[in-house]
N, C-alpha and C positions, 0 to 999 in steps of 0.2 A: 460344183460337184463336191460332193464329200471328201475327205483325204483318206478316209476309209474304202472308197471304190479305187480300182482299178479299169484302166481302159484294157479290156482282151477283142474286139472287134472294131474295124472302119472300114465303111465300103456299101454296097450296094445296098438300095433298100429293098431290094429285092430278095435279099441273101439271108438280110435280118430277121425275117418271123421266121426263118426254118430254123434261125441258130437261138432265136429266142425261146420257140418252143422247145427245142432239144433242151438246152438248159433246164428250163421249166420242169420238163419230165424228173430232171436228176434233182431236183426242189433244191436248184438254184434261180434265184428270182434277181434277172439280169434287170438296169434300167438303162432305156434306149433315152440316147440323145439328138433331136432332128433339129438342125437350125436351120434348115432349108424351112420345114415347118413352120417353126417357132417364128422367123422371120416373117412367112407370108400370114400367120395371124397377127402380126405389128404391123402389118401395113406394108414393110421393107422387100426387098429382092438380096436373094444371096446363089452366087455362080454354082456355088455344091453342094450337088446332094445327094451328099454320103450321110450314112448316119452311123451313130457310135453305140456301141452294147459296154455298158460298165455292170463288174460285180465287185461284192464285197471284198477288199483286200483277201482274205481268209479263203475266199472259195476263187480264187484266182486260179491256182496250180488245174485244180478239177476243171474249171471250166477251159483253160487252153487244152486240156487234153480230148474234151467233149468235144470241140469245135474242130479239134485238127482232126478228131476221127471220121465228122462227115464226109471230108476229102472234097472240100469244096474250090 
């Protein structure tokens, strides 16, 4: 991952497109990380599967405010 992202989301994958698209509206453009995914197209098995939403160090502050207002 870049040093320029920041982690603002871990957790359900379920949880993720609602907070990806909320981002998206405010044209912040999150990138989702799945190694549960990533793992089962290498062949491997992995116990968790959480996934991770990273944004741009700069739009950090905005996006934790976006995501705590869903009230999830």
């Amino acid at each position: 991952m870049l040093k320029k992202s920041v982690l603002v989301f871990s957790g359900s994958p379920m949880i993720t497109p609602l907070i990806y698209r909320a981002l998206s509206d405010e044209n912040i453009y999150p990138i989702v990380k799945d190694e549960a995914e990533s793992a089962r197209l290498a062949g491997f098995g992995i116990n968790s599967f959480d996934q991770k939403i990273f944004v741009n160090k700069k739009q950090e502050k905005k996006a934790l405010e976006i995501i705590n207002s869903l009230n999830l």
